[in-house]
C-alpha positions in Angstrom: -15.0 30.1 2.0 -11.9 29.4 0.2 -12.0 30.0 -4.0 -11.9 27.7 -6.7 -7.9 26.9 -8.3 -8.1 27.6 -11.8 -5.8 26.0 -14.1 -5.7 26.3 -17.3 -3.5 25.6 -20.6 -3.2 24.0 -23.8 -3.6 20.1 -24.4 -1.6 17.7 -26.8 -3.5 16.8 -29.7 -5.4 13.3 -30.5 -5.4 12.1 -26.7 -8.5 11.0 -24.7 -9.9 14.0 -22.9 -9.6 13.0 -19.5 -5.8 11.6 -20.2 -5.0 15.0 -21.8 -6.0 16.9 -19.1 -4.4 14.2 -16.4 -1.2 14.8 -18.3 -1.3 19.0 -18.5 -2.7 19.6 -15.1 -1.2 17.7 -12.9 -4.2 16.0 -11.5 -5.1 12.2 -11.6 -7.6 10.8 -14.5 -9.9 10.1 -11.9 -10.0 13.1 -10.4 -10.6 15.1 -13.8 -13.2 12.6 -15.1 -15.1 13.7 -11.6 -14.4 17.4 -12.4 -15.8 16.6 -15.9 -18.6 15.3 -14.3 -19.1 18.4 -12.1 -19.2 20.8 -15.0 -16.0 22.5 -14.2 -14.0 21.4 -17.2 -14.2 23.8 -20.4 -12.5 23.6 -23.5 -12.1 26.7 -25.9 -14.5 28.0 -23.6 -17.3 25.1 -23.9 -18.3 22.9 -21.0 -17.7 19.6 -21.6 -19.1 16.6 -20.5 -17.1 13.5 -22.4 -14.2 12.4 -20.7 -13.6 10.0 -23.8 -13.7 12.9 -26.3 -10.4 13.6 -28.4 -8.7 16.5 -28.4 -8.2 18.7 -31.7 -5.2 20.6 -32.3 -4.5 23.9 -30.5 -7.4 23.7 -27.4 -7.3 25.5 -24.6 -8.4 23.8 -21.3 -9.1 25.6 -18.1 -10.2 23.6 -14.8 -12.0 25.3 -11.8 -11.0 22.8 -9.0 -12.8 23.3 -5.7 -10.9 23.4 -2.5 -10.5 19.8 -0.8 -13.1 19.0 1.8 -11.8 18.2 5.2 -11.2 14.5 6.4 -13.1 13.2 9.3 -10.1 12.3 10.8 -8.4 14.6 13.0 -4.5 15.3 13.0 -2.8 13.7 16.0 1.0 14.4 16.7 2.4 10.6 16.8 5.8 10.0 15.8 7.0 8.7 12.5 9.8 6.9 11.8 10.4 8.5 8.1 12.5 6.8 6.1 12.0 9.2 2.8 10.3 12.8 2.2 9.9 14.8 -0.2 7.2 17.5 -1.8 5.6 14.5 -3.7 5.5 11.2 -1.4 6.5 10.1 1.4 7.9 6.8 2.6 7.2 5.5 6.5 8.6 3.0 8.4 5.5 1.9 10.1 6.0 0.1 13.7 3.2 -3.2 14.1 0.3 -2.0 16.1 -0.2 1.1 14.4 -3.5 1.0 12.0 -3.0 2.4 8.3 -6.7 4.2 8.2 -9.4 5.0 10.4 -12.1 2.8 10.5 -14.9 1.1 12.6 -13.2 -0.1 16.0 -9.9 2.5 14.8 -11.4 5.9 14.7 -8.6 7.6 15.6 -4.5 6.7 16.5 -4.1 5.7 13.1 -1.2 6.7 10.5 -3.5 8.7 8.6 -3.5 10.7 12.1 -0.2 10.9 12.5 0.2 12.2 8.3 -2.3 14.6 9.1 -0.2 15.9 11.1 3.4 15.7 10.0 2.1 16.6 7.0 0.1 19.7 7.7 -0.5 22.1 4.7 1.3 20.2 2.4 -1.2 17.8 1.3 -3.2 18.5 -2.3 -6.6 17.7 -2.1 -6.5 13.6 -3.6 -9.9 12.7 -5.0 -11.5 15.9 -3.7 -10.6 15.0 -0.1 -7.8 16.8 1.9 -5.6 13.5 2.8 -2.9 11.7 2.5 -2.8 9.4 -0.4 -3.1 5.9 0.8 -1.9 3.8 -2.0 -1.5 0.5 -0.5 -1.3 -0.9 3.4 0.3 -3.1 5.6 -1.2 -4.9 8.4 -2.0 -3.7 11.8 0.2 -6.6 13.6 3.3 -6.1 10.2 5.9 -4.0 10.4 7.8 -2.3 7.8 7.7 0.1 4.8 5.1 1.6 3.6 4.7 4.9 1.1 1.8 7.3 0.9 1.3 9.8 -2.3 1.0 13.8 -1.3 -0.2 15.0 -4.7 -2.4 13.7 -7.3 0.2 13.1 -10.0 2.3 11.3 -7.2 -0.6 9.0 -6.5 -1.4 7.9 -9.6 2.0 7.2 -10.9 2.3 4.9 -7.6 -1.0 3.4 -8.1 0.1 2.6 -11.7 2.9 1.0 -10.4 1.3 -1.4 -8.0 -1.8 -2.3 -10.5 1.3 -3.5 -13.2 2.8 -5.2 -10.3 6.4 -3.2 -11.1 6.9 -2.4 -7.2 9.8 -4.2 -5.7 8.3 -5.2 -2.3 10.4 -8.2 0.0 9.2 -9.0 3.4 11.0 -10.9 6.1 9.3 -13.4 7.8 9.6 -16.2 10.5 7.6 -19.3 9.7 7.1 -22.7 11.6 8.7 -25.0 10.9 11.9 -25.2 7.9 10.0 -25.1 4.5 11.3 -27.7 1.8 12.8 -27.1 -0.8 14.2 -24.2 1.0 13.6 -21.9 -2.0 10.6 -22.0 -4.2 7.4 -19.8 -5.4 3.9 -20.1 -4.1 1.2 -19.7 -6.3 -2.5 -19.7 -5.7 -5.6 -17.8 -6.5 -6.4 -15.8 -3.5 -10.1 -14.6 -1.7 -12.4 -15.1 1.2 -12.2 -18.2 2.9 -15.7 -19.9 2.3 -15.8 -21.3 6.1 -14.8 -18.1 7.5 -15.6 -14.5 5.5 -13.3 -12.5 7.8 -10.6 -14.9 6.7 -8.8 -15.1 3.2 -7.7 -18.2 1.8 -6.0 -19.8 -1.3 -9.0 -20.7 -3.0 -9.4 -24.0 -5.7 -7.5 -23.9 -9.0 -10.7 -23.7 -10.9 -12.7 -20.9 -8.9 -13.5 -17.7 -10.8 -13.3 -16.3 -7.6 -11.0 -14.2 -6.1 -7.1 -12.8 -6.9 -4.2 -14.4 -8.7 -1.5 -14.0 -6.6 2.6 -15.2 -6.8 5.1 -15.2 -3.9 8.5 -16.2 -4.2 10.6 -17.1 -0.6 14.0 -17.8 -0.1 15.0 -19.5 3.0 17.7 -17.8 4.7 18.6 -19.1 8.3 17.4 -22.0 10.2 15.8 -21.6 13.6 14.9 -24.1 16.2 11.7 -25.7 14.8 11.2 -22.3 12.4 12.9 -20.4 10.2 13.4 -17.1 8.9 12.5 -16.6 5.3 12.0 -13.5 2.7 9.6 -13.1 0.5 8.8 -11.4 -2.5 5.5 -10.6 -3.9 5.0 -10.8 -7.2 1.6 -9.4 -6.6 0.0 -7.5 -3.6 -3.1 -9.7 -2.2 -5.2 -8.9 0.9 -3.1 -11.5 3.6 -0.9 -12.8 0.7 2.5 -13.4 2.4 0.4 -14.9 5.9 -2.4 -17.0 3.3 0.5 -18.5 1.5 2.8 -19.7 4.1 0.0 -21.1 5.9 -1.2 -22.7 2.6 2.3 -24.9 2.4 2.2 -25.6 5.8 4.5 -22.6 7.4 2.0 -20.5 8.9 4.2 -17.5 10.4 4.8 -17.7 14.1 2.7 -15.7 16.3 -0.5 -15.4 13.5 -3.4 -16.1 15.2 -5.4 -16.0 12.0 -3.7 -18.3 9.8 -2.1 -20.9 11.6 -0.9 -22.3 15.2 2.5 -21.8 16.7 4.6 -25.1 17.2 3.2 -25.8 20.5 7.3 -26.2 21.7 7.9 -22.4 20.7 4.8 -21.2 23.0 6.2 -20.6 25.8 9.3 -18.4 24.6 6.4 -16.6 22.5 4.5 -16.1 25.9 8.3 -15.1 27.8 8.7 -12.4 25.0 5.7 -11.2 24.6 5.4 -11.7 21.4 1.6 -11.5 20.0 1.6 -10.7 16.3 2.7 -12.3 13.5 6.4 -12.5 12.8 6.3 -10.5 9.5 8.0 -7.0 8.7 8.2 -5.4 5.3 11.8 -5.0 4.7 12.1 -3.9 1.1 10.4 -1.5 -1.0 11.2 -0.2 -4.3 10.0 1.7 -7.3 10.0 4.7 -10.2 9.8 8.5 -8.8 6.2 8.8 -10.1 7.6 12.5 -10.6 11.3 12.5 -11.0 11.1 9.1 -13.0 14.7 8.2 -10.4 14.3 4.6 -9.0 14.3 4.8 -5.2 14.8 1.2 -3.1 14.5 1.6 0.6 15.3 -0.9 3.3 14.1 -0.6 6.9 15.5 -2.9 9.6 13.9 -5.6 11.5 12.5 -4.4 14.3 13.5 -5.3 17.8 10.8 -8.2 18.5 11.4 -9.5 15.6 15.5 -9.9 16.1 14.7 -10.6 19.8 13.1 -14.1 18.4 15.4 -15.0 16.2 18.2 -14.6 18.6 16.2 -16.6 21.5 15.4 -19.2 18.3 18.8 -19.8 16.9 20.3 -23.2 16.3 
């Protein structure tokens, strides 16, 4: 059985415990506050048990951290279109189809499978599990960019990120119909749809319930009864890009959830085979959560996608 990794130095004075340590180990806040927890946090040689208590001038901090435990999932060699990679994070151009995480219905196939994998012996053990860091997602039926955290520092410095909404994320989309004005911002509390739980919605101006949520499109080619838009989140909702849309009266083409496809664009849909909806995440931006560089990648639209828009044109 593999040994505890001890680390160990000296902490800046006057901070919160658990930020202290965050800051001098290299581990995220939640993760110490669980090692605090655990009893495997000293300080000048004392177990400690607060992870609100300050720190005093001078202390000396040593961490016994347990090896990760495995992951359920198993490592399965499936290519990945890497846009980005380094020792901290790395940045995937995810093709639609392919499911983030394993879950009921999705044990396996996944692009936690494929990380596994690609990413073998590189990974740091990320809340006490031996994964990749999944910091946000993208649908199973969206295509586009997407960035995963290998370490614990590079994970919460993303996570930060998207909880103060600092990520620069732009989607392209194609939604019925030619919205009007052709530039604008949607804005709308977002949660589950009261007439259908599996479904979000834009919920009532009043309701307590639910996510604030902002999207700003940009109209920026006209199609035959559609058009191809971008849109840029503000914030990062469950559904957001396909719950707004739909909530002005765009639903995206090919979204079997959240809207019907002009019934004069059906067949071409059927001719292409195009079943998902038309929505790939083309944009994604944000700080280094180690290097503190900004880093803006772009991935292309995928074939289907230009493959409509050429068969759509005006």
């Amino acid at each position: 059985m593999a040994d505890d990794q001890v680390i160990g130095g000296f902490l800046a004075p006057g901070l919160r415990l658990d930020k202290a340590l965050a800051d001098a180990s290299g581990l995220s806040r939640e993760r110490v506050k669980g090692l605090i927890g655990e009893g495997r946090v000293t300080v000048d040689g004392m177990v400690v048990r607060s992870a609100s208590a300050r720190t005093g001038e001078g202390a000396a901090f040593s961490i016994a951290v347990p090896p990760p435990e495995p992951l359920a999932a198993r490592a399965q060699d499936i290519p990945l279109d890497v846009a980005f990679e380094d020792d901290y994070l790395i940045v995937v151009n995810k093709p639609a189809g392919l499911v983030v995480h394993p879950a009921a219905g999705n044990p396996d196939g996944t692009l936690v499978n494929a990380l596994l994998h690609h990413c073998r012996g590189q990974l740091s053990g990320i809340n006490g599990v031996a994964r990749p860091g999944i910091v946000h997602r993208i649908d199973k039926d969206t295509s586009g960019l997407l960035v995963v955290a290998k370490t614990d520092a590079a994970h919460e410095g993303l996570a930060r990120q998207f909880a103060d909404h600092s990520i620069t994320r732009a989607y392209l989309a194609v939604c019925a119909g030619q919205p009007a004005p052709p530039i604008g911002t949607i804005s709308g509390r977002i949660g589950r749809s009261d007439a259908n739980r599996k479904k979000m919605a834009v919920l009532p101006p009043d309701s307590t319930r639910g996510k604030h949520a902002v999207t700003h499109y940009k109209t920026l080619k006209l199609l035959r009864d559609c058009a191809l838009i971008e849109c840029r989140l503000e914030t990062g909702r469950t559904h957001q890009v396909r719950v707004h849309c739909a909530s002005i009266g765009h639903p995206l083409l090919g979204d079997q959830t959240y809207g019907r496809t002009p019934a004069g664009l059906r067949p071409l849909l059927k001719q292409l085979g195009f079943a998902r909806q038309a929505l790939h995440a083309a944009l994604l931006g944000f700080e280094h959560p180690i290097t503190g560089e900004r880093v803006d990648f772009r991935a292309e639209l995928p074939g289907d996608m230009r493959e409509l828009i050429d068969e759509t044109a005006r």
